[in-house]
C-alpha positions as a Markdown table, in Angstrom:
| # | Residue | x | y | z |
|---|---|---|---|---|
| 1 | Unk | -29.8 | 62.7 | -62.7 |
| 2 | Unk | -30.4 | 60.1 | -65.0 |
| 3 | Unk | -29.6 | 56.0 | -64.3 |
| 4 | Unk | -27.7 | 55.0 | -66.9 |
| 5 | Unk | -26.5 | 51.0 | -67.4 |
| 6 | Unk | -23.2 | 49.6 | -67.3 |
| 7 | Unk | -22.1 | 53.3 | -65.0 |
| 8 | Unk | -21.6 | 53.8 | -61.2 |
| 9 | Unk | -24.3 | 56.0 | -59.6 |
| 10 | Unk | -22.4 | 58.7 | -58.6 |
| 11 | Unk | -19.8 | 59.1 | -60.9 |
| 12 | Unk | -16.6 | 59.0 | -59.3 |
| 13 | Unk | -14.4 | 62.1 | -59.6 |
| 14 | Unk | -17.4 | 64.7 | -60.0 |
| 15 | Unk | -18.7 | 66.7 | -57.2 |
| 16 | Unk | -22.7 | 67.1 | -57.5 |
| 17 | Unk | -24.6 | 70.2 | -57.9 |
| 18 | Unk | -25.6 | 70.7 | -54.0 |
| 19 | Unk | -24.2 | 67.7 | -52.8 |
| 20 | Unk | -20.8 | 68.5 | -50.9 |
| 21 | Unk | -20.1 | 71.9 | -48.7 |
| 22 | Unk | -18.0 | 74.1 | -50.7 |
| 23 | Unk | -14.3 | 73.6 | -49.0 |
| 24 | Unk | -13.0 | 77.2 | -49.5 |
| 25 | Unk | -9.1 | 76.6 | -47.9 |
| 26 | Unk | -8.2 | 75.4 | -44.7 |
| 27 | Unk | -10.0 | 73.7 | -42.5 |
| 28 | Unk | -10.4 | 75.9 | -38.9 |
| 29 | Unk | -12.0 | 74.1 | -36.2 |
| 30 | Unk | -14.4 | 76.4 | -34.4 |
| 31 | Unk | -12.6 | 75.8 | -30.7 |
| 32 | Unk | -9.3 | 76.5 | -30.0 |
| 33 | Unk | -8.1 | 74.3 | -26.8 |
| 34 | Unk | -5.3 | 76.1 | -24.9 |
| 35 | Unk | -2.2 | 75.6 | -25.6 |
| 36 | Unk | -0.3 | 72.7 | -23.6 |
| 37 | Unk | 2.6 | 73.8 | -21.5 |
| 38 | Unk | 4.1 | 70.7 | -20.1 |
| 39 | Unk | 5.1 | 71.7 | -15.9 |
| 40 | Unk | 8.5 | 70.1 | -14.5 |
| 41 | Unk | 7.0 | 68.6 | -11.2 |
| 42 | Unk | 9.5 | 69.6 | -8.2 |
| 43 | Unk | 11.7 | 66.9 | -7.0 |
| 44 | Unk | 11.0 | 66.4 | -3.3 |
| 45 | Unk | 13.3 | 64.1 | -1.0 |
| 46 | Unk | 11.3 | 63.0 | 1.3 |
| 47 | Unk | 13.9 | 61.0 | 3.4 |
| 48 | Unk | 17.1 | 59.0 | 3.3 |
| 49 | Unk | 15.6 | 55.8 | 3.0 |
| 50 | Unk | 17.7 | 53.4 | 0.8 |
| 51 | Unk | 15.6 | 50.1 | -0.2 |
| 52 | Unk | 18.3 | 47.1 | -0.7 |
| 53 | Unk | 16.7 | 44.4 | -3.0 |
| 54 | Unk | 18.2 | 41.3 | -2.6 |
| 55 | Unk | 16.8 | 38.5 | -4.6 |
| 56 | Unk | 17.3 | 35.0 | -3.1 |
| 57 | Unk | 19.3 | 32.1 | -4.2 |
| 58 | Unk | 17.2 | 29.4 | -5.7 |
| 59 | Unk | 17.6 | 26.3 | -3.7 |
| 60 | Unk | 16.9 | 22.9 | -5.0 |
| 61 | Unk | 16.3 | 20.0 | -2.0 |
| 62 | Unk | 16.8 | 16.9 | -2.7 |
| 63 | Unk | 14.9 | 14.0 | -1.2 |
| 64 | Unk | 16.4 | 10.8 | -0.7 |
| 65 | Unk | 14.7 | 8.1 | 0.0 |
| 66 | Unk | 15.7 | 4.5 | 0.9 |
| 67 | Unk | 14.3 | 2.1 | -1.0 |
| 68 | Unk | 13.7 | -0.6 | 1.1 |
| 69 | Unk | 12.6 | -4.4 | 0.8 |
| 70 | Unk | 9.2 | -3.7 | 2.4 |
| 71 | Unk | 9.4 | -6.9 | 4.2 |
| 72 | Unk | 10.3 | -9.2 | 0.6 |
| 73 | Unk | 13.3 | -11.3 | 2.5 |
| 74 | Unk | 11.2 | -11.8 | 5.4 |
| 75 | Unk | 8.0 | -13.3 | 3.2 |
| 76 | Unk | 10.3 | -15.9 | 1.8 |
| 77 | Unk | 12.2 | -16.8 | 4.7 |
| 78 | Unk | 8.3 | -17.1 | 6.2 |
| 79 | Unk | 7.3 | -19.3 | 3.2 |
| 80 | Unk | 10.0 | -21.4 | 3.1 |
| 81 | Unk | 9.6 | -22.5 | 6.9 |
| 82 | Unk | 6.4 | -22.4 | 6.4 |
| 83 | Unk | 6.4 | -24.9 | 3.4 |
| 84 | Unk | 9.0 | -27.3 | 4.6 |
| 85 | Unk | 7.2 | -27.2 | 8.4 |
| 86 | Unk | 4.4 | -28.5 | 6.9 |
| 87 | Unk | 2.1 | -25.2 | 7.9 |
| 88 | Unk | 0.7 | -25.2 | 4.8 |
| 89 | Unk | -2.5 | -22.9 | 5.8 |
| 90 | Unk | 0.1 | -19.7 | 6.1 |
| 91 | Unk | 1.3 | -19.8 | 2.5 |
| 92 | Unk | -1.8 | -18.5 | 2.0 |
| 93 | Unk | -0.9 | -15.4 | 4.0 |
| 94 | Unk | 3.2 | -15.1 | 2.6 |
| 95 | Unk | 2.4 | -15.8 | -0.6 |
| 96 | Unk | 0.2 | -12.9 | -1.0 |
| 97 | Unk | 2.8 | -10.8 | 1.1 |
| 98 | Unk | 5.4 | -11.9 | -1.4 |
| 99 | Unk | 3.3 | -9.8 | -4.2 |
| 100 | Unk | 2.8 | -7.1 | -1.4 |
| 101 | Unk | 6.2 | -6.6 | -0.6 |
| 102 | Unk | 7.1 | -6.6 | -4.7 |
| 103 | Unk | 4.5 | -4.1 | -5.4 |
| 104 | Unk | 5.8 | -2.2 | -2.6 |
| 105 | Unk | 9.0 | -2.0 | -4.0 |
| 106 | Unk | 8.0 | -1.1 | -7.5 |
| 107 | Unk | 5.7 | 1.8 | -5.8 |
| 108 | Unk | 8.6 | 3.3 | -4.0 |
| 109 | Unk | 11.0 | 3.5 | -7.2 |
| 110 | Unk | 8.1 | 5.1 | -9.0 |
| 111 | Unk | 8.2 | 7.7 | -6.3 |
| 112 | Unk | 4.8 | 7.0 | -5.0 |
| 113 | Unk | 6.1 | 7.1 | -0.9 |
| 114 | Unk | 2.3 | 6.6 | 0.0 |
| 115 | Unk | 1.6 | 3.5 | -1.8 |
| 116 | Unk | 4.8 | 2.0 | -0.7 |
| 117 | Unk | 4.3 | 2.4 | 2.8 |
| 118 | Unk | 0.5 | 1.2 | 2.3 |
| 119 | Unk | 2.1 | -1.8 | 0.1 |
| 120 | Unk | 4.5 | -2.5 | 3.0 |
| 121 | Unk | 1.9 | -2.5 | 5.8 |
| 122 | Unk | -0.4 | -4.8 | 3.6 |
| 123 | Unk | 2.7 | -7.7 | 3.3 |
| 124 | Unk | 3.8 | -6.8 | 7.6 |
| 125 | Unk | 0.1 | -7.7 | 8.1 |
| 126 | Unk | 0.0 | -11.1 | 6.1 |
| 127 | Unk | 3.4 | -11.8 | 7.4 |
| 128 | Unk | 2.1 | -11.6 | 11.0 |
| 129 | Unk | -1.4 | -13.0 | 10.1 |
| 130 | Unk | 0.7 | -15.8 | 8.4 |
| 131 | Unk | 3.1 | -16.3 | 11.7 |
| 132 | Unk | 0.1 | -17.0 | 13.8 |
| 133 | Unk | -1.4 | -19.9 | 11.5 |
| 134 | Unk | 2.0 | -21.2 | 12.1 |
| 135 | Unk | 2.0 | -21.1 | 15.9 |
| 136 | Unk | -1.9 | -22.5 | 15.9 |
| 137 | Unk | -1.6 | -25.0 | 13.2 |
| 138 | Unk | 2.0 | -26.5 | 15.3 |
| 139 | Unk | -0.4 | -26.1 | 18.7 |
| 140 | Unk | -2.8 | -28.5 | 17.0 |
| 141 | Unk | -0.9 | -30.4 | 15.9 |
| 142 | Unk | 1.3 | -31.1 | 19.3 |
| 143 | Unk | -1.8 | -30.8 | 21.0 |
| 144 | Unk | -3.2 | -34.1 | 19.0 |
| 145 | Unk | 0.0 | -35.9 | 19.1 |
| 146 | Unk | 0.2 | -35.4 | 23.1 |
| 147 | Unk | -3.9 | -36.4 | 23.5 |
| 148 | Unk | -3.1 | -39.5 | 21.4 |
| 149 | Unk | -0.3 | -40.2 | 23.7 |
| 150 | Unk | -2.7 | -39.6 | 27.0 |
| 151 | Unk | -5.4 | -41.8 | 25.7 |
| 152 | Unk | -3.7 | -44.8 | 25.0 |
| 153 | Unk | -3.6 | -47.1 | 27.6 |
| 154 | Unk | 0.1 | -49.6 | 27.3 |
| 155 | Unk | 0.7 | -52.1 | 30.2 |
| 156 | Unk | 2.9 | -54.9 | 30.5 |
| 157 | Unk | 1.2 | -58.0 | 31.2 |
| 158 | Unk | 2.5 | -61.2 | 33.4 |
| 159 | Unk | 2.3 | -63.1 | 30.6 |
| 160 | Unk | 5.3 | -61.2 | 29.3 |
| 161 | Unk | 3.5 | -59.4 | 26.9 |
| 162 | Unk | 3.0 | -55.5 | 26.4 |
| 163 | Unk | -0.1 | -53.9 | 25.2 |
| 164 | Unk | -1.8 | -51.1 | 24.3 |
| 165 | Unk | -5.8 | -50.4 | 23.8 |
């Protein structure tokens, strides 16, 4: 067999001189399987157990929470006596508890329960930490006013005069 250009090696549509088996009719494969019989498998009853499926209900629960003020009225109502009481040291405390009880607030409409009750606890703490400034800062002060009092000697003289050193 020649190579010739420009021609597909072997040419398509001629069988070779030795190249292909001879295929003289049918094809018989050389192993028969045996022939496949399909066998009804007996029915047994075994019992008269009945399984009843019952398939549940689906039950949504709703959760309602109260969205409370998380101590807001009671950090005004603290700043305000606070401010015109002349404490001014525990606006430094309701203030902040002001923000507290706000953030508080905003965390619980979100839906985040755990940061609201952390949020809450934060402005109860200033709130308290803020009432005790107030009872200190109102001790001092009544506890000046009253030494003032004690130290200062008044008398009333014959001379018809009253003084005080």
């Amino acid at each position: 067999m020649e190579l010739q250009e420009g021609r597909i090696y072997p040419p398509l549509g001629t069988p070779q001189d030795g190249a292909y088996p001879s295929q003289g009719g049918a094809y018989t494969p050389s192993f028969n399987p045996p022939p496949y019989y399909p066998q009804a498998t007996p029915q047994q009853q075994m019992g008269s157990t009945i399984i009843v499926v019952h398939r549940q209900p689906t039950v949504a629960t709703t959760v309602i929470t109260r969205v409370g003020d998380y101590y807001f009225i009671t950090s005004i109502v603290l700043s305000f006596i606070c401010f015109f009481c002349f404490s001014w040291w525990s606006l430094c405390c309701t203030i902040p508890a002001i923000f507290a009880a706000i953030s508080a607030r905003d965390a619980a409409a979100r839906g985040d329960l755990e940061g609201a009750r952390r949020s809450g606890q934060m402005a109860l703490g200033l709130n308290i930490v803020a009432v005790v400034f107030f009872i200190i800062i109102w001790a001092v002060i009544i506890g000046l006013a009253a030494g003032v009092q004690s130290t200062t000697r008044c008398y009333y003289s014959y001379s018809g005069y009253y003084t005080c050193y």
